[in-house]
Each structure stands twice: as structure tokens, then as C-alpha cells.
Backbone of each chain as ProteinMPNN parsed JSONL, in Angstrom:
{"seq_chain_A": "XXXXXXXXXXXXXXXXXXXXXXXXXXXXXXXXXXXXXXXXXXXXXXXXXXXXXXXXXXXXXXXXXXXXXXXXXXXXXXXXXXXXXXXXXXXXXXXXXXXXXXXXXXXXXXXXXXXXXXXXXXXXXXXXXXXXXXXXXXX", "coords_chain_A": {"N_chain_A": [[47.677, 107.994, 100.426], [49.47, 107.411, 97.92], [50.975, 109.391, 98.499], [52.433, 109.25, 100.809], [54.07, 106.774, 100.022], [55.295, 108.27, 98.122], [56.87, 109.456, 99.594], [58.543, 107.606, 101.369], [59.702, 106.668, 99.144], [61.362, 108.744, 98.628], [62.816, 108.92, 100.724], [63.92, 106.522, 100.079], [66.078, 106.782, 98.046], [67.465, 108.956, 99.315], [68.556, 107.944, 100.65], [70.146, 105.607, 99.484], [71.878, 107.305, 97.901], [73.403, 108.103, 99.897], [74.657, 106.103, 100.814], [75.914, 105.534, 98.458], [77.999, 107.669, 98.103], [79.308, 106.979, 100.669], [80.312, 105.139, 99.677], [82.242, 105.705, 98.078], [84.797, 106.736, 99.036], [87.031, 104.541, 100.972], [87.14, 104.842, 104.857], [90.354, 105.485, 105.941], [91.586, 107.226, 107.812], [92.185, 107.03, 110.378], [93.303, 106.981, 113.844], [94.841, 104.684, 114.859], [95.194, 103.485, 112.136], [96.994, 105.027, 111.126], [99.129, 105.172, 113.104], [100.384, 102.242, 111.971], [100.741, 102.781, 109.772], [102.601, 104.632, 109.79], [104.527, 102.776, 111.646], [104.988, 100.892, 109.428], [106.288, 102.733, 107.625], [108.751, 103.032, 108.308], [110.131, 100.808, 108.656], [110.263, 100.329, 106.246], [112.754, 101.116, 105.138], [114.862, 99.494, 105.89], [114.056, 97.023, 105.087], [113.736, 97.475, 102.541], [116.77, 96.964, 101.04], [116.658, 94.233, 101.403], [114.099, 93.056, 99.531], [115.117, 93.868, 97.088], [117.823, 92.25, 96.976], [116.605, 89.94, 96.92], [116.03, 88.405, 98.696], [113.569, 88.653, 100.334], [110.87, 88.264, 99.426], [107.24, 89.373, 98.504], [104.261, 88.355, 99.054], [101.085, 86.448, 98.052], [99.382, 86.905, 98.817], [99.169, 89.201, 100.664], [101.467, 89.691, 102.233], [104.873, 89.191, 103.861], [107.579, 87.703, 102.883], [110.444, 85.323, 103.736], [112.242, 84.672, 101.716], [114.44, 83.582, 100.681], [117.034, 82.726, 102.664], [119.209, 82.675, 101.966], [120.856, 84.853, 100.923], [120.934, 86.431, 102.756], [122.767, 87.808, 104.812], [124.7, 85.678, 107.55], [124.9, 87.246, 110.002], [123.363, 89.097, 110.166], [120.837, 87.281, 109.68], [118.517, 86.818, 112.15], [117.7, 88.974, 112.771], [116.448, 89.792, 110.225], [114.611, 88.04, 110.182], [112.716, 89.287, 112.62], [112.005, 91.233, 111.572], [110.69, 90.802, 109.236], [108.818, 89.442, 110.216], [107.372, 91.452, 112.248], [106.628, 93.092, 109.734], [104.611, 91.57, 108.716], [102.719, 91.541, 110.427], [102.004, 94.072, 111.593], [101.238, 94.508, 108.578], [98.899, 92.612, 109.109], [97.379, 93.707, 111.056], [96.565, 96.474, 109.833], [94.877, 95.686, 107.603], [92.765, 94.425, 109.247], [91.834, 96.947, 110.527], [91.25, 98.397, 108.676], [88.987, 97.899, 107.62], [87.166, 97.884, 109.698], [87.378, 100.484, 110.542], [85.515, 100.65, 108.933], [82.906, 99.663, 109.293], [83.32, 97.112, 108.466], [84.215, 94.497, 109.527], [84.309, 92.188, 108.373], [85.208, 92.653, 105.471], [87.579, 92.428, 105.576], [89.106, 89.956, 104.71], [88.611, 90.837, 101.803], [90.05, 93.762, 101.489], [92.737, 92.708, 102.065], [93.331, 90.785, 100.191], [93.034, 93.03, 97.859], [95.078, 94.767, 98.554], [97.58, 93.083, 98.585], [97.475, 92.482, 95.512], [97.941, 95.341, 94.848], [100.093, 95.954, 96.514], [102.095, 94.385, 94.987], [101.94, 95.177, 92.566], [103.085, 97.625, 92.276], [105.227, 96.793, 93.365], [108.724, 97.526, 93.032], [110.314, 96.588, 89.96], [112.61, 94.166, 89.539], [112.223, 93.062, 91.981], [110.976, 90.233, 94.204], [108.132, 88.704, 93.494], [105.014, 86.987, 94.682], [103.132, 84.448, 92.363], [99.411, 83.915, 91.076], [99.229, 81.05, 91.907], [100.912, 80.178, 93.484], [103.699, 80.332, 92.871], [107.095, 81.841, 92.211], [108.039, 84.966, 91.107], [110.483, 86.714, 89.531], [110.091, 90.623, 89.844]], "CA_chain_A": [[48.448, 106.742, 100.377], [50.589, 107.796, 96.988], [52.135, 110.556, 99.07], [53.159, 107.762, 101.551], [55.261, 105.858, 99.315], [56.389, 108.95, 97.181], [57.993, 109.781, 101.055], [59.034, 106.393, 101.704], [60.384, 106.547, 97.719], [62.277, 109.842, 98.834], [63.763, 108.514, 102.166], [65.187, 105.751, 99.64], [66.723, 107.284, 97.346], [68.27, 109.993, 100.294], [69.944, 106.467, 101.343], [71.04, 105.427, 98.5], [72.789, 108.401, 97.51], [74.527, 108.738, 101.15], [75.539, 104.799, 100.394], [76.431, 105.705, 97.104], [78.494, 108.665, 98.424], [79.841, 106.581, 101.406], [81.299, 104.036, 99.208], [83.37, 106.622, 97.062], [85.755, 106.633, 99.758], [87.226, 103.949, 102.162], [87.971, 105.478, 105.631], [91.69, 105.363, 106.305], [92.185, 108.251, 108.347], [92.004, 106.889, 111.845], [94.942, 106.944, 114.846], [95.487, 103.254, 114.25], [95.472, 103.543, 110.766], [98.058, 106.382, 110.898], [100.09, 104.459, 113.974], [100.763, 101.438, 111.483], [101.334, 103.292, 108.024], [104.048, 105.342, 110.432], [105.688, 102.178, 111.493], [105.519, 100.334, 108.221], [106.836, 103.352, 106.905], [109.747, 103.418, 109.134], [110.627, 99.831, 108.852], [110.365, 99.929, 104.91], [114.329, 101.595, 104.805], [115.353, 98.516, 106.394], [113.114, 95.683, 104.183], [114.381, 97.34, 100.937], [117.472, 96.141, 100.197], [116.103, 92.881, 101.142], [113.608, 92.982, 98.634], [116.239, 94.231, 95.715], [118.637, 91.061, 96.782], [115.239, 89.059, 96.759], [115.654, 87.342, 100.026], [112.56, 88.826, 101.249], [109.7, 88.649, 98.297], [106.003, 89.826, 98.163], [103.095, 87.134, 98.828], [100.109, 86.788, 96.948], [97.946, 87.143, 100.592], [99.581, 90.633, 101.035], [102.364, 89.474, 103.59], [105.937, 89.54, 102.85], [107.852, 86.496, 103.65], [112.047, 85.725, 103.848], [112.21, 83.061, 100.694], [116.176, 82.852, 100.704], [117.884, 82.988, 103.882], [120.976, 82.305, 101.853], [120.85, 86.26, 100.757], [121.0, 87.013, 103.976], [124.435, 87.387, 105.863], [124.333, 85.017, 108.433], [124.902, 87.705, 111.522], [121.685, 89.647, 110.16], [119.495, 86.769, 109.874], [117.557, 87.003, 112.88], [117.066, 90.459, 112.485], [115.15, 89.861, 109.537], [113.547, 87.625, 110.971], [112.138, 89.645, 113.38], [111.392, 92.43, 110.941], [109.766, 90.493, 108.401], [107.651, 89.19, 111.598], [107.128, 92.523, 112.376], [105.564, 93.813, 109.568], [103.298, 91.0, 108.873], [101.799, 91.421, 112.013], [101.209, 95.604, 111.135], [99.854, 94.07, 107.681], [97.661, 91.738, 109.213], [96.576, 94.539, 111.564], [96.376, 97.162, 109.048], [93.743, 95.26, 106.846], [91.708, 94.709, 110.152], [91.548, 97.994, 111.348], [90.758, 99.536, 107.658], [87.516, 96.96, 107.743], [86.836, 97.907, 111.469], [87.261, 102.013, 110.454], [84.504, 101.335, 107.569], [82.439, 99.284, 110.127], [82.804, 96.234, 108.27], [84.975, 93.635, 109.999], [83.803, 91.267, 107.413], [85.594, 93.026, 104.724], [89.178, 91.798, 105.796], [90.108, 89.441, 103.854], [89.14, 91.76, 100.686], [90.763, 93.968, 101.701], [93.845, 91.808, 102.213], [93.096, 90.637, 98.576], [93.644, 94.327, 97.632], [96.547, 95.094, 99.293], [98.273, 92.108, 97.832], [97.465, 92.593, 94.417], [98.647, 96.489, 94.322], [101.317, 95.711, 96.844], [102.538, 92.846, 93.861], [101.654, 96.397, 90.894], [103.666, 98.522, 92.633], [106.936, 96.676, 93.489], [110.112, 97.725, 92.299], [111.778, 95.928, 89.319], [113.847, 92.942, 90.163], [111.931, 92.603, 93.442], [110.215, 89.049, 94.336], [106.575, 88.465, 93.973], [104.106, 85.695, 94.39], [102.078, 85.003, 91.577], [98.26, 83.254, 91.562], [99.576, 80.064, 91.954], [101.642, 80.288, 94.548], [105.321, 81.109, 92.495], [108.038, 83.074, 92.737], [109.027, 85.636, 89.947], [111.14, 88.601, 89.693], [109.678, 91.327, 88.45]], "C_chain_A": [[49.629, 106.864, 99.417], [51.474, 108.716, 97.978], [53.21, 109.691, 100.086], [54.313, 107.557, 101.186], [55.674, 106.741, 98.608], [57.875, 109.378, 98.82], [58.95, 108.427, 100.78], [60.264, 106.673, 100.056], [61.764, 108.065, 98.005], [63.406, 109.645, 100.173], [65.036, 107.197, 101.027], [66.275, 106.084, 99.352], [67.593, 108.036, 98.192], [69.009, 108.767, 100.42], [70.501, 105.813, 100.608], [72.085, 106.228, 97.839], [73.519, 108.589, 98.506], [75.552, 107.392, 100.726], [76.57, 104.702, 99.065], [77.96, 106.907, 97.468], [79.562, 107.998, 99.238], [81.172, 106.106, 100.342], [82.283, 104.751, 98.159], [84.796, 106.303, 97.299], [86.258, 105.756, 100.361], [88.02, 104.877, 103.538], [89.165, 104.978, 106.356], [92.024, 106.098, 107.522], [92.264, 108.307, 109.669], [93.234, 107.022, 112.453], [95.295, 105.504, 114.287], [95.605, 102.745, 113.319], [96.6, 104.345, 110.568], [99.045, 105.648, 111.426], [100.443, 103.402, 112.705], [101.419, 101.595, 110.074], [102.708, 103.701, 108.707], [105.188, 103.96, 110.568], [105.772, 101.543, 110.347], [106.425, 100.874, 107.241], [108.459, 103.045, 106.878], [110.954, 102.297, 108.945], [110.592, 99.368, 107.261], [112.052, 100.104, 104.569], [114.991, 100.081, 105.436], [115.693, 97.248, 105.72], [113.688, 96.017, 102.769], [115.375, 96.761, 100.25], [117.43, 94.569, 100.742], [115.17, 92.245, 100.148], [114.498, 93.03, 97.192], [117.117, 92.966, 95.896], [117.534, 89.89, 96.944], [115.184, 87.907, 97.707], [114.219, 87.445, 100.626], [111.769, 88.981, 99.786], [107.579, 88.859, 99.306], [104.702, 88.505, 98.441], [101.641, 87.867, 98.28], [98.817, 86.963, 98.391], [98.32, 88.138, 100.757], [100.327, 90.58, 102.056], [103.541, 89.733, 102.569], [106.737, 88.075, 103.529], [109.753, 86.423, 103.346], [111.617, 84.349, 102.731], [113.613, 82.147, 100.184], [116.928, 83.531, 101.253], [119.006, 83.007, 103.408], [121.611, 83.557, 101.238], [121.332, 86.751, 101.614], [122.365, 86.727, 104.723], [124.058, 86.82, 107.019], [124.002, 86.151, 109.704], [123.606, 88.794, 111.217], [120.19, 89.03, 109.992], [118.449, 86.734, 110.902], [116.955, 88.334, 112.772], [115.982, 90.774, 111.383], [114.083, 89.127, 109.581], [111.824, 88.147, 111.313], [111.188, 90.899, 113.073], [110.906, 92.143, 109.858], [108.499, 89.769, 109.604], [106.742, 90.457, 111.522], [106.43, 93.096, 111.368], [104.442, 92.93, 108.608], [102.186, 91.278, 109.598], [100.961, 93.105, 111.461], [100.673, 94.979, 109.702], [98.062, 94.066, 108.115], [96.589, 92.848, 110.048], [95.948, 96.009, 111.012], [94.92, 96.674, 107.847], [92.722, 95.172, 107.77], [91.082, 96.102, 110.508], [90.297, 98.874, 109.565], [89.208, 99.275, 107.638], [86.612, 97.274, 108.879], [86.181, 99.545, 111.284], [85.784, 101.872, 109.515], [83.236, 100.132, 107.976], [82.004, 98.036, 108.99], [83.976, 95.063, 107.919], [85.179, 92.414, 108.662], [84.788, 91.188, 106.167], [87.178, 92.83, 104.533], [90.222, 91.137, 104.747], [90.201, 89.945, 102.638], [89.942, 92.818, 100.847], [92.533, 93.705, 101.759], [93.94, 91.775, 100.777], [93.589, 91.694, 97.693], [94.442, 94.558, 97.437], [97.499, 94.229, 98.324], [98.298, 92.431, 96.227], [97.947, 94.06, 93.913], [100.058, 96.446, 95.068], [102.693, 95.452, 95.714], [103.112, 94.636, 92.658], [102.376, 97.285, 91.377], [105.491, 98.214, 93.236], [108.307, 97.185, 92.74], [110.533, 96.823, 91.226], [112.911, 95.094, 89.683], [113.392, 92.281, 91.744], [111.188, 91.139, 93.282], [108.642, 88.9, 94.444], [105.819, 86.965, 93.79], [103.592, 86.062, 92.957], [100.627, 83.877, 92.194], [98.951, 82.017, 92.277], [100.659, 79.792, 93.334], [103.695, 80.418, 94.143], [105.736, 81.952, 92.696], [108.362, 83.317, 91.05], [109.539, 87.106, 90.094], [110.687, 89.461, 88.699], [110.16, 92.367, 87.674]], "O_chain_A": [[50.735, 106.523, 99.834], [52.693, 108.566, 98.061], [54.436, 109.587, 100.037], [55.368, 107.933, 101.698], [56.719, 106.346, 98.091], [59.099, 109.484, 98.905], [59.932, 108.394, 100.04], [61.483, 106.824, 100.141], [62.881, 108.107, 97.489], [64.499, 110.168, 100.391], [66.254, 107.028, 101.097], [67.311, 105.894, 99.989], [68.762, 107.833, 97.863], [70.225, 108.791, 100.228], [71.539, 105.291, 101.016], [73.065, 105.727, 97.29], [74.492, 109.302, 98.26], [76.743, 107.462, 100.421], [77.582, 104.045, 98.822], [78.973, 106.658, 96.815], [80.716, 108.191, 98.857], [82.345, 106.462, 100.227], [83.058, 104.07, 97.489], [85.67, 105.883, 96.541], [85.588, 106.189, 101.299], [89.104, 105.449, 103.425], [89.059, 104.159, 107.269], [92.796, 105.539, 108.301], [92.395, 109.387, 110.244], [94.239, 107.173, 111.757], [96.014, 105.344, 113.3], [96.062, 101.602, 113.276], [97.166, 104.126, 109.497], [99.941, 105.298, 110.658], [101.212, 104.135, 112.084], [102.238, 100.907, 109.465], [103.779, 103.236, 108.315], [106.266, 103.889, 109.977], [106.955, 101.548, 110.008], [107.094, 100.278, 106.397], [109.198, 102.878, 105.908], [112.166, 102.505, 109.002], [110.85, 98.198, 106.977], [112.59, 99.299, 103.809], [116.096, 99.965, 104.907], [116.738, 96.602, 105.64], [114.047, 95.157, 101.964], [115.224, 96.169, 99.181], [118.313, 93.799, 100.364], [115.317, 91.055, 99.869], [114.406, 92.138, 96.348], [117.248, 92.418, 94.801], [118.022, 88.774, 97.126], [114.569, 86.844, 97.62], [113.724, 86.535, 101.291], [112.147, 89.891, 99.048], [107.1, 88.486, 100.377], [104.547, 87.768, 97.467], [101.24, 89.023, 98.138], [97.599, 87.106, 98.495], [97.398, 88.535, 101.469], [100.042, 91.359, 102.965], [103.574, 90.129, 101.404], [106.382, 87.556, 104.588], [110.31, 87.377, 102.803], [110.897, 83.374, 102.95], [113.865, 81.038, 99.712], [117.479, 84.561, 100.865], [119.954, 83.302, 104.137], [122.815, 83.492, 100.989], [122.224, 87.579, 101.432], [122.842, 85.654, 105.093], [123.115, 87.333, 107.621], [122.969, 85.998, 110.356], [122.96, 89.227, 112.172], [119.068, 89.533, 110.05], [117.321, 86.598, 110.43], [115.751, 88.578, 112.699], [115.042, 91.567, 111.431], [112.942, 89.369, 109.187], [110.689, 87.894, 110.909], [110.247, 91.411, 113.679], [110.551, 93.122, 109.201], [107.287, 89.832, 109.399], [105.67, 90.533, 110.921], [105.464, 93.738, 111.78], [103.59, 93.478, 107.91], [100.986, 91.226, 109.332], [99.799, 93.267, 111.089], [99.442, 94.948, 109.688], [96.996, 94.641, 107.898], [95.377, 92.914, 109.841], [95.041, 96.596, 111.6], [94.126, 97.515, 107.427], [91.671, 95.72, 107.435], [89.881, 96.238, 110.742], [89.238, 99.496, 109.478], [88.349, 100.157, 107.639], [85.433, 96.922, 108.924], [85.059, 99.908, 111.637], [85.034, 102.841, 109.395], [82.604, 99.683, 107.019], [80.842, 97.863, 108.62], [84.483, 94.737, 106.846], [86.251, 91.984, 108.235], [85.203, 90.104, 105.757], [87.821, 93.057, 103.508], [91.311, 91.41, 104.243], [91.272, 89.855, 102.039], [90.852, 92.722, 100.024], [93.368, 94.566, 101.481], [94.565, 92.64, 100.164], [94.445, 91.437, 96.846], [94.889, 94.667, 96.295], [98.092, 94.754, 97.381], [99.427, 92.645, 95.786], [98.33, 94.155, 92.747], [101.075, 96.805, 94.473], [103.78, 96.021, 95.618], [104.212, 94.982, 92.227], [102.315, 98.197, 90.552], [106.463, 98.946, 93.424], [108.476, 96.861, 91.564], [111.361, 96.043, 91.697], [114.007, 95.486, 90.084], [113.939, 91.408, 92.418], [110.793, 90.892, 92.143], [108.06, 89.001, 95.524], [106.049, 86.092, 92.953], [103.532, 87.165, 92.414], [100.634, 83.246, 93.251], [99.2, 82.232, 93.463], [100.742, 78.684, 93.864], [104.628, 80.544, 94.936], [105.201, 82.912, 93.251], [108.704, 82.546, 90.153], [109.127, 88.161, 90.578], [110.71, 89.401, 87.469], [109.595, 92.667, 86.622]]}, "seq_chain_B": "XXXXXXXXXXXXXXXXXXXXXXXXXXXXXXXXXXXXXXXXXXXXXXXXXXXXXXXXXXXXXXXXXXX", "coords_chain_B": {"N_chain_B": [[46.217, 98.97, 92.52], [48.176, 101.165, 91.687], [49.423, 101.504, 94.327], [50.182, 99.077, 95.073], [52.475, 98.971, 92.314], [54.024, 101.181, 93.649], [54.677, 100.4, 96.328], [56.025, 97.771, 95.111], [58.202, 99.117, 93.78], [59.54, 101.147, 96.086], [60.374, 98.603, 97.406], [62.221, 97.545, 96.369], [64.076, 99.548, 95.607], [64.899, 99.502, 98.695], [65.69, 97.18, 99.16], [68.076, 97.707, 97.288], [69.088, 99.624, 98.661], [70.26, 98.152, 101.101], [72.074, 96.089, 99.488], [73.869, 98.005, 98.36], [74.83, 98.914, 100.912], [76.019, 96.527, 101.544], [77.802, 95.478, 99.898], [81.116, 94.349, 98.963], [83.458, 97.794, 98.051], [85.036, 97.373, 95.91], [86.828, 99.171, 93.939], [87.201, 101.472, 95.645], [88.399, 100.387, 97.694], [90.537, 99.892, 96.376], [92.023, 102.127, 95.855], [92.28, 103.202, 98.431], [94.425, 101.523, 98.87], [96.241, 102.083, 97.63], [96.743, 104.715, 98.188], [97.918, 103.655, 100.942], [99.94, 102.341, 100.398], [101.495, 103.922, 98.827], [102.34, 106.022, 100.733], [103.763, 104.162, 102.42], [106.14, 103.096, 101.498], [107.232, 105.652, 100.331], [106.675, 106.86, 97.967], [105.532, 108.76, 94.839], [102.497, 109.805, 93.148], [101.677, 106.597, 90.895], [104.045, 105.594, 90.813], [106.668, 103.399, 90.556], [107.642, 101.567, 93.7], [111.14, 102.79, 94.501], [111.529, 104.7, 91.706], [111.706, 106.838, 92.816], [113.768, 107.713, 93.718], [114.775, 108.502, 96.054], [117.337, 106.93, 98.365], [116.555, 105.55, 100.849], [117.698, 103.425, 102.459], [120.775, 101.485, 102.333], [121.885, 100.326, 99.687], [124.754, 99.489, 99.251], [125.749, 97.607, 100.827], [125.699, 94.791, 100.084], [123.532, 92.598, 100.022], [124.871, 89.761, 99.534], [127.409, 88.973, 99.449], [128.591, 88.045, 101.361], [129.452, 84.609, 101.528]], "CA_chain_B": [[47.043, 99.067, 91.483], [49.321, 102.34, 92.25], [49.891, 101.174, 95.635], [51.271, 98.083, 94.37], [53.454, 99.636, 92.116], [54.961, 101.82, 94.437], [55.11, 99.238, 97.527], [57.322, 97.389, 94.398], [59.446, 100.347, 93.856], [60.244, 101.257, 97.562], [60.983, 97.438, 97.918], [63.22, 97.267, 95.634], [64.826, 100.562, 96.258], [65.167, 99.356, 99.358], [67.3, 96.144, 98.842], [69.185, 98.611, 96.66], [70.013, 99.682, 99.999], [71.242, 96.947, 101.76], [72.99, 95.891, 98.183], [75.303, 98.877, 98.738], [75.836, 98.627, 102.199], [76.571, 95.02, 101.706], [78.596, 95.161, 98.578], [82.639, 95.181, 98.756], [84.071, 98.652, 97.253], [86.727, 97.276, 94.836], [87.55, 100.079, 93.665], [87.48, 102.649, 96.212], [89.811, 99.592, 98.567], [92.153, 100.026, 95.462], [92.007, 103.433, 95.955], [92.828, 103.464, 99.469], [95.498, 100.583, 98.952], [97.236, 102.771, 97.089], [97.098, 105.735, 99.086], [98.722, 103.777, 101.678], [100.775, 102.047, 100.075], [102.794, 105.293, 98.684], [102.799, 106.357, 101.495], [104.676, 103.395, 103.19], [107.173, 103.099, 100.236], [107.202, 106.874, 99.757], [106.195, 107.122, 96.21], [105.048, 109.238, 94.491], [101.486, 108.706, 92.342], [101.545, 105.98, 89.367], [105.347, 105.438, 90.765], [106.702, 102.028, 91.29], [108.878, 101.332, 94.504], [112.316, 102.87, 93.811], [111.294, 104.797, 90.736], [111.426, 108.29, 93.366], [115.366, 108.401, 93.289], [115.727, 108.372, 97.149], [117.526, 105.974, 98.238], [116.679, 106.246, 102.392], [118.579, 102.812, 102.7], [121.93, 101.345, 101.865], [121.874, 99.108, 98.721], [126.177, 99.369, 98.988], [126.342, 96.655, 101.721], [125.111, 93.778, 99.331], [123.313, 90.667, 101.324], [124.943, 88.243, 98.603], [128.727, 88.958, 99.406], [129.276, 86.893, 102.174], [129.031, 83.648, 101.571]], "C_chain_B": [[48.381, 99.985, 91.904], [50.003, 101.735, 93.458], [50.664, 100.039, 94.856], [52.705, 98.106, 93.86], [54.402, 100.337, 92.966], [55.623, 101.368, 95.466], [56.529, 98.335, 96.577], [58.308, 98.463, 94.214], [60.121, 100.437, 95.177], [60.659, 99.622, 98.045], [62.447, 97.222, 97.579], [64.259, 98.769, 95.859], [65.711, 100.321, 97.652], [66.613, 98.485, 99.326], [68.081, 96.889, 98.069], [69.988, 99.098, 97.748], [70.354, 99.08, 100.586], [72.304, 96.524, 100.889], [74.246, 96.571, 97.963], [75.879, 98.749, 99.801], [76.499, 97.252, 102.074], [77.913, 94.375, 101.186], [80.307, 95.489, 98.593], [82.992, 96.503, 98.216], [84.958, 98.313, 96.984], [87.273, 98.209, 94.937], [87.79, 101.416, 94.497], [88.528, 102.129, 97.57], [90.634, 99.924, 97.634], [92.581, 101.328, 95.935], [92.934, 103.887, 97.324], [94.063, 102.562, 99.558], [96.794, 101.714, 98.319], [97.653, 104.28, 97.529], [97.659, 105.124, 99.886], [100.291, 103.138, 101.636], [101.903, 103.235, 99.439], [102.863, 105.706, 99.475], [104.138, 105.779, 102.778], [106.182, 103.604, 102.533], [107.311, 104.54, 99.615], [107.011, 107.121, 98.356], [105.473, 108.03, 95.843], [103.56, 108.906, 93.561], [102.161, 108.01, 91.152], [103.427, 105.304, 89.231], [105.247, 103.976, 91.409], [107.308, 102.562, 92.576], [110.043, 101.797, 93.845], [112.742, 104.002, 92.795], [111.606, 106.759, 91.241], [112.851, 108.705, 93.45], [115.924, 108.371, 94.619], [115.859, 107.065, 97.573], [117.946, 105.973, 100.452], [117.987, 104.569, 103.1], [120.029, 102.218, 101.898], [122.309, 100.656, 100.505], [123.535, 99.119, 98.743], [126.385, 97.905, 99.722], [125.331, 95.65, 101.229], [125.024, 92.298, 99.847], [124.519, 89.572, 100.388], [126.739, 88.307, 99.319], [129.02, 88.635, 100.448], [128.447, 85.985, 102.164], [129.228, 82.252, 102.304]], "O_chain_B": [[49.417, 99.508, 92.367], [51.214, 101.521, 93.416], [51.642, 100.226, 94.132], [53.722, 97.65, 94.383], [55.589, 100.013, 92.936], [56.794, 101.655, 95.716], [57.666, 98.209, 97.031], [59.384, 98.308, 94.793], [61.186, 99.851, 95.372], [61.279, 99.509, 99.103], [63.435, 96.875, 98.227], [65.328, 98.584, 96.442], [66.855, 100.747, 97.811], [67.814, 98.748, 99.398], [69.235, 96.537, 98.313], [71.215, 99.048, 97.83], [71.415, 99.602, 100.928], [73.445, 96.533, 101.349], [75.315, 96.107, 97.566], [77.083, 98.53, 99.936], [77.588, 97.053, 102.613], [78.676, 93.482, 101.558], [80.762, 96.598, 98.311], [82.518, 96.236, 97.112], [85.962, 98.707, 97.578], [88.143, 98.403, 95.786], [88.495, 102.323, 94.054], [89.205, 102.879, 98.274], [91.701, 100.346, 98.077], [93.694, 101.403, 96.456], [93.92, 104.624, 97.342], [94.835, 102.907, 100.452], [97.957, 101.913, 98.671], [98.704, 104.848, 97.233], [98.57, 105.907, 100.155], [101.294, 103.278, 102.337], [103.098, 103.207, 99.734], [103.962, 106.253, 99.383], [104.922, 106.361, 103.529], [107.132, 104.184, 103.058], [107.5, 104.609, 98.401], [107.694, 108.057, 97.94], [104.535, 108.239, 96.612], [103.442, 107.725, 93.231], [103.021, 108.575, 90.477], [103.982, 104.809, 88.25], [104.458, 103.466, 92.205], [107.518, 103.769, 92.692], [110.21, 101.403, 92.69], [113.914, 104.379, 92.779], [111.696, 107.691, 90.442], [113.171, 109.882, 93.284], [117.142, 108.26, 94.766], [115.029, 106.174, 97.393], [118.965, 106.232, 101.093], [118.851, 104.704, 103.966], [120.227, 102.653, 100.764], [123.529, 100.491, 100.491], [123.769, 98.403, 97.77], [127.156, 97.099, 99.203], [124.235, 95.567, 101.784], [125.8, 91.358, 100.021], [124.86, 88.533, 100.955], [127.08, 87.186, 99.695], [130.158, 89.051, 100.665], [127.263, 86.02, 102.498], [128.47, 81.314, 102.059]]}, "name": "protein", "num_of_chains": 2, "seq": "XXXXXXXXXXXXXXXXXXXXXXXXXXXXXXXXXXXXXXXXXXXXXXXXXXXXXXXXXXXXXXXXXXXXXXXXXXXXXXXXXXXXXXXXXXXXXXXXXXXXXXXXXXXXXXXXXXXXXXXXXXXXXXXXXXXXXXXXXXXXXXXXXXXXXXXXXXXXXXXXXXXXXXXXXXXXXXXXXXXXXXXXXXXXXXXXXXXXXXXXXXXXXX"}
């Protein structure tokens, strides 16, 4: 009966240590994880000097949003529009998928949470970010 | 007695396992946030935005100057 539960006690532990092991990592490394880093990449040369003239700032949800159209030369406003649209959308689908790759859909909105908060730690100098509260400061 | 004991151990071991599977990874999402995030924003590690010297778009043609 001891030998039993020293098994059972050895199967735990094997699963705790794979869980333990798992969670080291998050898996990123999928096609549709790759497809969305590529275009976000692509469409960051674009978004920058919108960020630096601080028409386009940082949200505290991990989106990016247009906060003064009046930055913006009128004959390129739709365009940013369409490309601050644009990479909300790869955000929003980028936090799904990472949750989806690490089979836990659930995990989204931390994720999101994440994102946002190193997004915010990693901006440029002079760029726009949310803070908790829902303000705007340059940082 | 023993049995007992050990039935408590492997219980609890157990929920140790679900506890992990269950449990957000903070820090290994930071981890990956920030791997993809330099990668979007080309950065290098521990680098802000900007901080890498190339400059793949224009900052000359300045949104503010037409008003």
C-alpha cells in the first residue's frame, strides 16, 4: 500500500516539475504568432513618427489609439486611421493567439495586461502613454 | 496512519498540480512580451523604442507643420 502512494507521490512530483518547467516559458513561436509580429513589425515604420508628434499615444489596455487628430495633416488622416485600426486588431489578435498557443484562452486578458504595461516601459521618450487612471502623459 | 499521511501528501501534491496549470505566468508573459515587443519595434535588449539609432521612418516631414 506505501509503495502505492510513494508511486502515486512520484507521478506527482514528475507533473509538477513538467508544470514547473512548462511555465518557464510562454509559447510564442507559432505561424500566427510569427504572421502578426511580421505585420506589426512592418507597420511600426509608419506609426512612429506618429507616436514622437504624439498624435497617436499608448493605452493602458495595450491598444494604441489617435488622441490628437490635430497632429495629423489633414490629407493623412484617414490613413491613420486605418493604420491605427489596423494594428489594434493584430494586438487584439496577438494576445488571443499567445493564450490559444499556451492552451489557455482564458489567459487573454492577462496577457493583454502584460503587453500594455511593457508596451507603456518600453516607449520612446516624448511618446504618449496612458497611465492607471486613464491619462495622458508624455514620457 | 501512514496511509493517511501519504493519501494527504499525494492530495495535496496534487492540487499543486492543478495550482500550476491554473496559475497565470507573470513573469514568463513579461518575458515573452518583451521578446515580442523588440522585435516589433526592433530593439535591442533593455532598449527603449528609438534608443537603436535607426531611424527606418521619416521624422523630417513633421505632422505639426501644417496647420
Amino acid at each position: 500500500m506505501k509503495l502505492h502512494f510513494l508511486r502515486v507521490l512520484f507521478i506527482c512530483l514528475m507533473s509538477v516539475a513538467s508544470a514547473a518547467l512548462a511555465a518557464a516559458d510562454l509559447e510564442i513561436n507559432t505561424p500566427a504568432i510569427t504572421t502578426l509580429k511580421n505585420s506589426m513589425q512592418q507597420r511600426h515604420s509608419q506609426l512612429a513618427p506618429h507616436y514622437t508628434s504624439g498624435a497617436v499615444g499608448l493605452t493602458r489596455d495595450g491598444q494604441i489609439v489617435l488622441r490628437d487628430a490635430n497632429a495629423v495633416p489633414l490629407p493623412q488622416r484617414q490613413a491613420i486611421n486605418s493604420l491605427v485600426g489596423a494594428e489594434n486588431q493584430d494586438r487584439s489578435a496577438l494576445y488571443l493567439e499567445i493564450a490559444r498557443a499556451n492552451q489557455h484562452p482564458e489567459w487573454e486578458s492577462e496577457i493583454r495586461s502584460t503587453f500594455a504595461g511593457r508596451w507603456i516601459e518600453k516607449a520612446q521618450p516624448g511618446w504618449w502613454v496612458q497611465d492607471n487612471q486613464g491619462g495622458w502623459k508624455k514620457k | 496512519m501512514t496511509n493517511k499521511f501519504w493519501m494527504a501528501i499525494a492530495a495535496l501534491l496534487l492540487a499543486g498540480c492543478v495550482t500550476i496549470n491554473i496559475y497565470f505566468p507573470a513573469a514568463a508573459a513579461e518575458k515573452a512580451a518583451d521578446k515580442i515587443i523588440n522585435e516589433v519595434w526592433q530593439l535591442k535588449d533593455g532598449e527603449t523604442a528609438g534608443d537603436t539609432g535607426d531611424t527606418p521612418d521619416k521624422p523630417a516631414t513633421k505632422p505639426g507643420a501644417t496647420k
